[in-house]
C-alpha angles and dihedrals in degrees: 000000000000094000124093112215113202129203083021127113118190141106111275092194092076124091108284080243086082096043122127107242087234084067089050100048085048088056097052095039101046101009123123121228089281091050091056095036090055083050090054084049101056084039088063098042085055108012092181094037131115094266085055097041095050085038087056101039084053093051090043081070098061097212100128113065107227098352084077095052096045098046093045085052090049087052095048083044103054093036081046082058100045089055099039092050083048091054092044090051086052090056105047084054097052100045081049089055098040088048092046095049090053090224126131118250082253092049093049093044099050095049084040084057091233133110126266094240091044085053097047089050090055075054101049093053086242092126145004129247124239110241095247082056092047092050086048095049088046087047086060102051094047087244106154120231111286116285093236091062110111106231121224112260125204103228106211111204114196116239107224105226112246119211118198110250 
């Protein structure tokens, strides 16, 4: 960092995440072109997290020509990304599904109860499914619920046995 924060006392070693906003803001406010290019990095590797929030709420306040700009670009870019791959990753799975159950796009639309250009574009990577779309697509392909899914367990207590006195 080529910045110098005053009246602030933290590592700057640790990932911009744990940052106080004070020290974000600082960058943003006093930082030179690597400073604000370490921020966009940790805005890309957590898009939603505290580096970007605090990131977003300073340039909300439109105080710094250009950097504001650039860093709200860098925010709309990386959570772009996150969706996009989301949506890629939907689609892989449902492709794998419709090619493992042998049927037509028509043929799994239509047992899905959705349409076949609503389910190209699941495909495509256009859109993204609901999840009660999603559920029905996997029904369909016989595909069980995920594996991460934490299944219901019947708990069994012992009754201790009470004799009369």
């Amino acid at each position: 960092m080529t910045v110098r924060f005053r009246n602030l006392d933290f590592d700057t070693t640790r990932p911009m995440d744990e940052w106080p906003a004070e020290a974000i803001e600082t960058v943003i406010d006093r930082g030179s072109l690597s400073d604000w290019r370490a921020l966009a990095n940790a805005i890309r590797q957590n898009p939603w997290g505290p580096a970007a929030r605090t990131t977003e709420t300073v340039v909300g306040w439109e105080e710094h020509y250009g950097v504001d700009a650039l860093l709200a670009n860098a925010i709309r870019r990386a959570r772009e990304n996150v969706t996009r791959r989301g949506r890629e990753a939907y689609a892989a799975q449902i492709r794998s599904w419709r090619a493992r159950s042998g049927m037509t796009l028509r043929q799994f639309a239509q047992a899905a109860g959705t349409s076949a250009p609503r389910l190209s574009d699941y495909e495509k990577a256009k859109v993204a499914p609901t999840t009660d779309v999603l559920g029905r697509l996997g029904h369909v392909a016989g595909v069980a619920a995920p594996q991460s899914a934490p299944q219901p367990q019947t708990i069994v207590r012992a009754t201790p046995k009470l004799t009369p006195p």
